[in-house]
C-alpha positions as CSV (number, residue, x, y, z in Angstrom):
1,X,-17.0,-6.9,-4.4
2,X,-15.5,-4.4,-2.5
3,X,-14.0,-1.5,-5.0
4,X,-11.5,0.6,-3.3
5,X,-12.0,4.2,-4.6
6,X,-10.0,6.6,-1.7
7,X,-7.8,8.6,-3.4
8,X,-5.4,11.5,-3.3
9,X,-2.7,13.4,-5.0
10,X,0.4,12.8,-3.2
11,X,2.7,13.6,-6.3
12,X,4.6,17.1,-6.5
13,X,4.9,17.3,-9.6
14,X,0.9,17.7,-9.7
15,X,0.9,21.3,-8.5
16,X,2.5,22.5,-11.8
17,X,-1.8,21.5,-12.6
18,X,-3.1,23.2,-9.6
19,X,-4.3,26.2,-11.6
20,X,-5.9,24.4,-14.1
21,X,-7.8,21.7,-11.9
22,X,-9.3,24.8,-9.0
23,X,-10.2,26.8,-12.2
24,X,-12.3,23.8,-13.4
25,X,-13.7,23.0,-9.5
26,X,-14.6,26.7,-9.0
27,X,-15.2,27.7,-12.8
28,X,-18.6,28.9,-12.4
29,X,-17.2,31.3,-9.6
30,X,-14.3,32.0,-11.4
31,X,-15.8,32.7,-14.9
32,X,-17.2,35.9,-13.3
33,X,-14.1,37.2,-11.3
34,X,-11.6,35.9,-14.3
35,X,-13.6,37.3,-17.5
36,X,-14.5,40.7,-15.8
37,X,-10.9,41.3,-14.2
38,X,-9.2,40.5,-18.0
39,X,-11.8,42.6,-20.8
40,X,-12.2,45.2,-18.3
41,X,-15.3,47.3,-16.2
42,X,-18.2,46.4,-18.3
43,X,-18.0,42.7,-18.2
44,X,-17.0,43.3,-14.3
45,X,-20.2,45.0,-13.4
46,X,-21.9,42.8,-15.6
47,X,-20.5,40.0,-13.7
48,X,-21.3,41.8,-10.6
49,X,-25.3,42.3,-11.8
50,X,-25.6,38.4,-12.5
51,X,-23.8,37.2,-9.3
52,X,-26.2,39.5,-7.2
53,X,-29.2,38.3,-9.0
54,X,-27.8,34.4,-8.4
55,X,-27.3,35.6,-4.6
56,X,-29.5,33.2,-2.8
57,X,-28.4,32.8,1.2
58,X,-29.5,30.2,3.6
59,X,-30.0,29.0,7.2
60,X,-28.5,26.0,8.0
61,X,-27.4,23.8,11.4
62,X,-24.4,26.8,12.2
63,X,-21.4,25.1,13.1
64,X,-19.6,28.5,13.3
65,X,-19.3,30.7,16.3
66,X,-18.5,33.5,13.3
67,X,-18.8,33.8,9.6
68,X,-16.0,32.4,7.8
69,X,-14.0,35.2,5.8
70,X,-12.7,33.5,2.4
71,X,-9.8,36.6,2.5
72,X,-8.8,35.3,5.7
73,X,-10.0,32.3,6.8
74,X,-9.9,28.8,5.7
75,X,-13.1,27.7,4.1
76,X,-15.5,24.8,2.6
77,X,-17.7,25.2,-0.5
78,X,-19.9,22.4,-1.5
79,X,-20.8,22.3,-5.3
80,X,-24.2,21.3,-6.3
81,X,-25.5,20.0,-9.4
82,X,-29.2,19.2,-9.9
83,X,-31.5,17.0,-12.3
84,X,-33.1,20.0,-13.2
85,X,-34.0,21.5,-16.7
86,X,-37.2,23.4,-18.5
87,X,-38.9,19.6,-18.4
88,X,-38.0,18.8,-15.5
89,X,-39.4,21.6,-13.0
90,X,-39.0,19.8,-9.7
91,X,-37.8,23.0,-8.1
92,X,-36.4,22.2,-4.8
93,X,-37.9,18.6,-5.0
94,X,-35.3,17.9,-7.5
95,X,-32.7,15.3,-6.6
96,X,-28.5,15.9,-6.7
97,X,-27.3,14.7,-9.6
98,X,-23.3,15.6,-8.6
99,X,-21.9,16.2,-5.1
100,X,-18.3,17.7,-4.7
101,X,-16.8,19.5,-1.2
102,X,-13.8,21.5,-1.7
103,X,-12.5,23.0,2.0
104,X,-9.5,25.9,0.8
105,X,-6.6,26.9,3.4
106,X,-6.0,30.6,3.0
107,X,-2.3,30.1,4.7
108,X,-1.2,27.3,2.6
109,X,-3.2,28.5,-0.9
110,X,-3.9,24.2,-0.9
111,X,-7.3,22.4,-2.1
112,X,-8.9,19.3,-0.7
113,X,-11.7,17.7,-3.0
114,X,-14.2,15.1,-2.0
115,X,-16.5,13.5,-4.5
116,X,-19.8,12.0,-3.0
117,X,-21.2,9.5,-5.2
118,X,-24.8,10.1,-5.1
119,X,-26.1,6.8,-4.5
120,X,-24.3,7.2,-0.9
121,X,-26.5,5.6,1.9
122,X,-26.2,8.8,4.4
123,X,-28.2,9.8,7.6
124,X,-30.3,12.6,5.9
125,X,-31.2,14.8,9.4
126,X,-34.7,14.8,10.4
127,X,-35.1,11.5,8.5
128,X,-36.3,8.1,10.2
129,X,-34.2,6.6,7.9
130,X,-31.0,6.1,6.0
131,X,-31.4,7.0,2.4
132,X,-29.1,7.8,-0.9
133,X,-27.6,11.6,-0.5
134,X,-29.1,12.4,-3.5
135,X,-32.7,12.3,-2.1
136,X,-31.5,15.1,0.4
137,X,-32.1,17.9,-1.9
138,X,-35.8,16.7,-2.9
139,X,-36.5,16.4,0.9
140,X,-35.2,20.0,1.8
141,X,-33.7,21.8,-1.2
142,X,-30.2,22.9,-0.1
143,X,-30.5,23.9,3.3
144,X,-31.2,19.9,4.0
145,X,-28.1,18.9,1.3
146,X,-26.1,21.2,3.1
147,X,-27.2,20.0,6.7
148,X,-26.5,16.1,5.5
149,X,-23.3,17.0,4.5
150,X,-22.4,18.5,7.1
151,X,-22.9,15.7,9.3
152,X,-21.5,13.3,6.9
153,X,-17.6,15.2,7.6
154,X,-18.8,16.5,11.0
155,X,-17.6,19.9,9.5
156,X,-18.8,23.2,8.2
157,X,-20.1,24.1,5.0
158,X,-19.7,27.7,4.3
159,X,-20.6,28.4,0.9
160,X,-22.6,26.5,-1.8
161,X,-22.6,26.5,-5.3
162,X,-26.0,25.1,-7.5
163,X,-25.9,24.3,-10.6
164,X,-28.8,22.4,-12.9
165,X,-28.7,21.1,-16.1
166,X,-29.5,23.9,-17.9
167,X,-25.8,25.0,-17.3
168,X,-24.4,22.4,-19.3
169,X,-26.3,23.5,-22.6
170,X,-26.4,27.1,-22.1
171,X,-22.3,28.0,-20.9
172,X,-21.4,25.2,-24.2
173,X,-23.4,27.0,-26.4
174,X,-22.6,30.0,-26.0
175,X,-18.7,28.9,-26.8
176,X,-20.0,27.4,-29.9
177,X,-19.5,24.1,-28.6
178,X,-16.8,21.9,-26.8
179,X,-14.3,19.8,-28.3
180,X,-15.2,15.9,-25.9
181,X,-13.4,12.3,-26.4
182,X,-16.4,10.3,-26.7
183,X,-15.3,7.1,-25.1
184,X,-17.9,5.0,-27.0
185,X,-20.7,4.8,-29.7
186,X,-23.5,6.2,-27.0
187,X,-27.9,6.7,-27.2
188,X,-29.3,9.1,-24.3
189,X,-31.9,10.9,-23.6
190,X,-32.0,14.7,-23.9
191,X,-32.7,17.7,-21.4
192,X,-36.3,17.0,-22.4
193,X,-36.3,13.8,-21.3
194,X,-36.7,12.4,-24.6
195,X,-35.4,8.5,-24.9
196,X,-32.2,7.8,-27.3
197,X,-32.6,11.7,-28.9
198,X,-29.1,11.6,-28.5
199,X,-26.7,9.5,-30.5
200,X,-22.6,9.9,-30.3
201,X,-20.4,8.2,-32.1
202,X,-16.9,7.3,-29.8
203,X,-14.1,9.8,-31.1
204,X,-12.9,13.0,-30.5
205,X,-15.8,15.8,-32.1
206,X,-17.4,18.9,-31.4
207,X,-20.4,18.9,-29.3
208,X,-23.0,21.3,-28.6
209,X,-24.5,21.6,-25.9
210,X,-27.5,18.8,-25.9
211,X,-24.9,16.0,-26.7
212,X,-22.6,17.3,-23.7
213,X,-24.8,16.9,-20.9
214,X,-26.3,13.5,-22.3
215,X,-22.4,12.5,-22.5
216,X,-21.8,14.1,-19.2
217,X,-25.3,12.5,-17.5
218,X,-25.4,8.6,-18.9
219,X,-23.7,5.9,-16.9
220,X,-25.4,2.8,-18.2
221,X,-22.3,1.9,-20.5
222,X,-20.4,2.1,-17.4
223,X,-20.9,3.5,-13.5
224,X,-20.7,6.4,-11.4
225,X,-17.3,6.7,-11.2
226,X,-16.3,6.3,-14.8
227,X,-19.3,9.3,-15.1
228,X,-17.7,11.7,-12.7
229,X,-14.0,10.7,-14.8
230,X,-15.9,11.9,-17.9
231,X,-17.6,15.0,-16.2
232,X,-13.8,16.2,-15.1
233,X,-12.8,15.7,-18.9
234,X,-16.1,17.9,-19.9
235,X,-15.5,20.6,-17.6
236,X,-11.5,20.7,-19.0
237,X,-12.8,21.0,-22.4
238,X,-15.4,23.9,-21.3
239,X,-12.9,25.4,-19.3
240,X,-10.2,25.5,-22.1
241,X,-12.8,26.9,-25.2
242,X,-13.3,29.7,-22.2
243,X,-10.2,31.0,-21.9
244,X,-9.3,30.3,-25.5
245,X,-9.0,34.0,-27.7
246,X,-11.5,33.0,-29.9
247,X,-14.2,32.9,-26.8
248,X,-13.2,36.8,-25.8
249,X,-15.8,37.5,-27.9
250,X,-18.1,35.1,-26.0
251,X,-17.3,36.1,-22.8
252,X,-20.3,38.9,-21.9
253,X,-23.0,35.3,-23.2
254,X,-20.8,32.9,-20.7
255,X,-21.3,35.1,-17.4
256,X,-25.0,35.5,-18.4
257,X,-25.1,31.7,-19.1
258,X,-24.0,30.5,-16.1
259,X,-25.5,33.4,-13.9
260,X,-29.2,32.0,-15.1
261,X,-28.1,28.4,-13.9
262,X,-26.4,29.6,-11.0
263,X,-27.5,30.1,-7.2
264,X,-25.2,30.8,-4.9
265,X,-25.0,32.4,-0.8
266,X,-21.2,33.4,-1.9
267,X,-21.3,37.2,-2.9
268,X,-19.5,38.7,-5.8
269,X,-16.1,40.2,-3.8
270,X,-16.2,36.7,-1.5
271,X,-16.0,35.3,-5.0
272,X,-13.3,37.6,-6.4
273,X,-11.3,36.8,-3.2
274,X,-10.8,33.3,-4.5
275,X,-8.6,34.3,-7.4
276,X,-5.8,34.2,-4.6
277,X,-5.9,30.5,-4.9
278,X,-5.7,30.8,-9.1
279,X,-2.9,33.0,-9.0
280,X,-0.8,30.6,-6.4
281,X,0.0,28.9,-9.6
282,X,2.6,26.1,-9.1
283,X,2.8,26.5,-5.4
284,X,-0.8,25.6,-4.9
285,X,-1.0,21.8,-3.4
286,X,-4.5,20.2,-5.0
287,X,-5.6,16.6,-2.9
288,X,-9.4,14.9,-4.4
289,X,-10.6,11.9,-2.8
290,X,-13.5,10.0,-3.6
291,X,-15.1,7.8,-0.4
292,X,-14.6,4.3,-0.7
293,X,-17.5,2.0,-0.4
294,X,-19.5,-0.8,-1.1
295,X,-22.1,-1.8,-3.9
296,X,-25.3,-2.9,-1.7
297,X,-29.0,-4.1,-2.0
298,X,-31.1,-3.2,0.7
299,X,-34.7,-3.5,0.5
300,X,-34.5,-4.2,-3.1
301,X,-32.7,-0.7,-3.4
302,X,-29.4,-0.5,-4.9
303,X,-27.4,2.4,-2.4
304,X,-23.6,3.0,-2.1
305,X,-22.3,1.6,1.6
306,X,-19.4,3.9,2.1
307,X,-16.5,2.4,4.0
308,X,-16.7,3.5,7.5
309,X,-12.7,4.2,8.5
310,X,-12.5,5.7,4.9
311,X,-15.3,7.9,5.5
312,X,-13.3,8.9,9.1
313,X,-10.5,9.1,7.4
314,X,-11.5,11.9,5.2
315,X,-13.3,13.5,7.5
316,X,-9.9,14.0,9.8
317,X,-8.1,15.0,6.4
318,X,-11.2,18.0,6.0
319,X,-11.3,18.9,9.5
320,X,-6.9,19.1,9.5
321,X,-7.0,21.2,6.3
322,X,-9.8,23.9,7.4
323,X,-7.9,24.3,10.9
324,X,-10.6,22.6,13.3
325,X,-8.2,20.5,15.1
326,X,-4.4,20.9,14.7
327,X,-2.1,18.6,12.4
328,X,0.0,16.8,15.6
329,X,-3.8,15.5,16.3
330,X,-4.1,13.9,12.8
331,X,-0.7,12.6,13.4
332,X,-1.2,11.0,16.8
333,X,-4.8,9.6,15.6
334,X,-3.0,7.7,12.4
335,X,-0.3,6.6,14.8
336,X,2.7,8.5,15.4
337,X,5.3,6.7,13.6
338,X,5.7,9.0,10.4
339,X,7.1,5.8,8.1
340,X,4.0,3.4,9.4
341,X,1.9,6.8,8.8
342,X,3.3,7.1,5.3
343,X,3.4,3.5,4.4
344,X,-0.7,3.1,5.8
345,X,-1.6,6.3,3.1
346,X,0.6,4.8,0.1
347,X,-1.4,1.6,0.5
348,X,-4.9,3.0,1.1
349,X,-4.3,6.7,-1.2
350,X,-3.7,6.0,-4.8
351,X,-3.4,9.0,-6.9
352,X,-6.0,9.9,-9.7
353,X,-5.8,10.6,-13.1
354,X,-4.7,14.2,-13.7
355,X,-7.0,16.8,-14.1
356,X,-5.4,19.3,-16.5
């Protein structure tokens, strides 16, 4: 069965979240810039020491003339997170474990976010074969995610962002713990690997940070998309303990938390320069898709077959928003009456579930 999940926020009323949902998409940037520019110059150059030390550039396929500028030029960041942890020491043979592209306009201080389930069945460059987008990491680290997804959108990606699953444990704890909605009574392994170590009961409790990434990582009580639903709710919860009063005390153990988890090719004033978008408050315009598809076998293989006009779709939407070909194209490409145009999203873009 065909499960149709395109999506995008069409509803104005949504910006009054925009804040709230780019401080959780960027919060291991912004957890630097933010703690260090509120409780003042020693948690700013101490933000500035563990940014440098995450600083980690790479050469991918260019499809730049120039270097973007994030102060002046619209932009694309793709987020990484990796099956990695102290047992799991694949290094750069480690496979991606989450997949998110966010491309920012400067001029408009709007967000586009595109989830790629990681089961996707991609052309992985250099590769004979199709395979899941997850595999590209294990197969050439970053450069080779970065190059796939690139080619997926047929657009840039200027910046990256890895994570691993140390991140999870190590930013929670240090806040003392997050306070999660456990959907269901749950047994998972932990960051060691270890089966059923974890058991949650469904209700609203404090985890640490073990039992967050074991509810944040399982998805056989449901799927991938009901994961990356629960994943948004974990990074809200973080997100809100961090800001909280009771975590100023915290904050100097949250930069050095995420800075050890962290690798990154943005420097520390390209990631300061990204506050503009925070402060935009409720004139900041926030769209997240997530690419249809198509549950498949092949070969005895189960991959994600993403829907081909979705997939273009999206990629016009990325390629409008970071300026590579003007807006009256996107209009004459999805035909150029603007009610047919309008009615053709409301039926194929169905809002998500907020992300406060």
């Amino acid at each position: 069965m065909s499960q149709k999940i395109y999506s995008s926020r069409l509803d104005r009323k949504k910006k009054k979240k925009g804040k709230k949902i780019l401080m959780w998409i960027l919060f291991p940037l912004l957890a630097f810039a933010l703690s260090a520019g509120v409780y003042g110059t020693v948690l700013y150059k101490k933000a500035e020491s563990v940014v440098n030390d995450s600083y980690k550039p790479v050469k991918t396929t260019q499809k730049r003339v120039e270097k973007a500028d994030p102060k002046l030029d619209n932009i694309s960041i793709l987020l990484i997170g990796v099956d990695e942890s102290d047992t799991r020491k694949f290094g750069e043979g480690s496979r991606t474990d989450a997949l998110m592209v966010a491309t920012l306009n400067e001029k408009d201080k709007s967000v586009k976010l595109v989830s790629i389930p990681r089961d996707s069945y991609v052309k992985i460059p250099g590769r004979k074969y199709k395979d899941k987008i997850n595999h590209a990491h294990a197969f050439g680290g970053v450069e080779l995610t970065i190059d796939t997804v690139q080619e997926l959108f047929d657009i840039p990606i200027d910046y990256y962002v890895k994570m691993n699953f140390n991140a999870f444990i190590d930013v929670v704890d240090s806040l003392g713990g997050v306070e999660v909605e456990v959907p269901y009574d749950l047994y998972e392994q932990d960051s060691k690997d270890r089966a059923n170590a974890i058991h949650l009961k469904e209700g609203l409790q404090l985890l640490d940070g073990e039992e967050t990434l074991a509810l944040a990582r399982t998805r056989h009580y449901d799927n991938d998309i009901e994961r990356g639903k629960r994943q948004q709710e974990i990074m809200k919860s973080v997100l809100k303990k961090a800001v909280s009063l009771e975590s100023i005390p915290k904050q100097a153990d949250l930069i050095e938390a995420v800075g050890k988890n962290m690798t990154t090719n943005l420097t520390f004033a390209e990631m300061t320069s990204l506050i503009d978008y925070v402060t935009a408050g409720t004139n900041l315009n926030i769209e997240s898709y997530a690419l249809a598809g198509n549950n498949s076998m092949i070969n005895s293989i189960y991959y994600y077959q993403l829907d081909e006009q979705a997939l273009l779709d999206v990629q016009l939407q990325l390629k409008t928003h970071l300026g590579l070909i003007p807006s009256t194209e996107q209009s004459s490409e999805q035909g150029s009456d603007p009610t047919t145009t309008a009615n053709r999203n409301q039926s194929e873009l169905k809002a998500q579930g907020d992300i406060n």
